[in-house]
C-alpha positions in Angstrom: 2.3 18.3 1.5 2.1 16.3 -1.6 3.5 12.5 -1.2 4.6 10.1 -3.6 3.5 6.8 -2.4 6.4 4.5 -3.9 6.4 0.5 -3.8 8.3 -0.2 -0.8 6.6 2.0 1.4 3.1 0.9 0.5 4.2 -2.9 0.6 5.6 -1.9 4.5 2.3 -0.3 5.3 0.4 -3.4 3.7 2.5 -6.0 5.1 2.5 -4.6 8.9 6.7 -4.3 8.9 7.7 -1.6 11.2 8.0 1.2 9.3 4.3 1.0 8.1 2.2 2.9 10.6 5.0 6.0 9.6 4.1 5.2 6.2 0.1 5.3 7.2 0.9 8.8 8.7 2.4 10.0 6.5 -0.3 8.8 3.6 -2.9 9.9 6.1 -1.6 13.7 7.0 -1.0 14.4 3.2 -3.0 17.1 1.1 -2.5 14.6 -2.1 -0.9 11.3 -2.2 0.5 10.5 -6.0 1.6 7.1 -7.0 2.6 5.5 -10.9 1.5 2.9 -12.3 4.3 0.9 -11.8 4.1 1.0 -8.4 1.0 -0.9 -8.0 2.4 -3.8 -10.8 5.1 -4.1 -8.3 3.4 -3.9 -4.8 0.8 -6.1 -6.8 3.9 -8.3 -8.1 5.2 -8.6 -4.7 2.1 -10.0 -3.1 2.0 -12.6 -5.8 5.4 -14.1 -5.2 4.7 -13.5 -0.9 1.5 -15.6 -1.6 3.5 -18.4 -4.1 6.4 -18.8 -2.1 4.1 -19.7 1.6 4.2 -15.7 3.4 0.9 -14.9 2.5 -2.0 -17.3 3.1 -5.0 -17.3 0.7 -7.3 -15.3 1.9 -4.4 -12.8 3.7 -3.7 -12.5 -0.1 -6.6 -11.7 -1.3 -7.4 -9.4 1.4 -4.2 -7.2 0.5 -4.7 -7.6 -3.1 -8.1 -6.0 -2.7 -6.8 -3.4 -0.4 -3.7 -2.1 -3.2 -6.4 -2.7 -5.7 -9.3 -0.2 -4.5 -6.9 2.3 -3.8 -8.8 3.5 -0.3 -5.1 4.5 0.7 -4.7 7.3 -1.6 -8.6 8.5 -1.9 -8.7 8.6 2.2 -5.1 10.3 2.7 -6.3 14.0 1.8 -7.9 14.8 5.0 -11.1 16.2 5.3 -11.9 20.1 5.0 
C-alpha cells in the first residue's frame, strides 16, 4: 500500500493527539510513504506558531522540528524485506 502522508495527520502523529499512533501504523505498515513539499512547510509552519503562541516548550520544539525535518518517518515506514 502506498500512503500519502498529508499535514494533519503527520502533525497528529507528532503532537501525540489521538489519532496519531493510527497515523504511526499506518506510516509504519506501508510499502512507500509519499508526502509534498508543502506538507512539511505546513507541519513545519504549525510547530512554529505551537511554539510562539506557549504549546510547545523550547526544547519540545526543537525536538519535533528535528524529527519532521530528518524525515525518519517516511525512510523507516517501508518495512523491511
Amino acid at each position: 500500500m502506498i500512503v500519502y502522508a498529508e499535514s494533519s495527520a503527520v502533525l497528529s502523529w507528532l503532537l501525540g493527539e489521538p489519532s496519531g499512533p493510527a497515523v504511526c501504523r499506518a506510516l509504519q505498515t506501508a510499502e512507500f510513504v509519499v508526502t509534498s513539499d508543502l506538507t512539511l512547510i505546513e507541519c513545519d509552519r504549525a510547530l512554529h506558531r505551537a511554539r510562539g503562541i506557549g504549546q510547545l516548550s523550547a526544547d519540545r520544539f526543537a525536538e519535533l522540528s528535528m524529527e519532521l525535518q530528518r524525515r525518519e518517518w517516511m525512510d523507516s515506514a517501508a518495512p523491511e524485506r
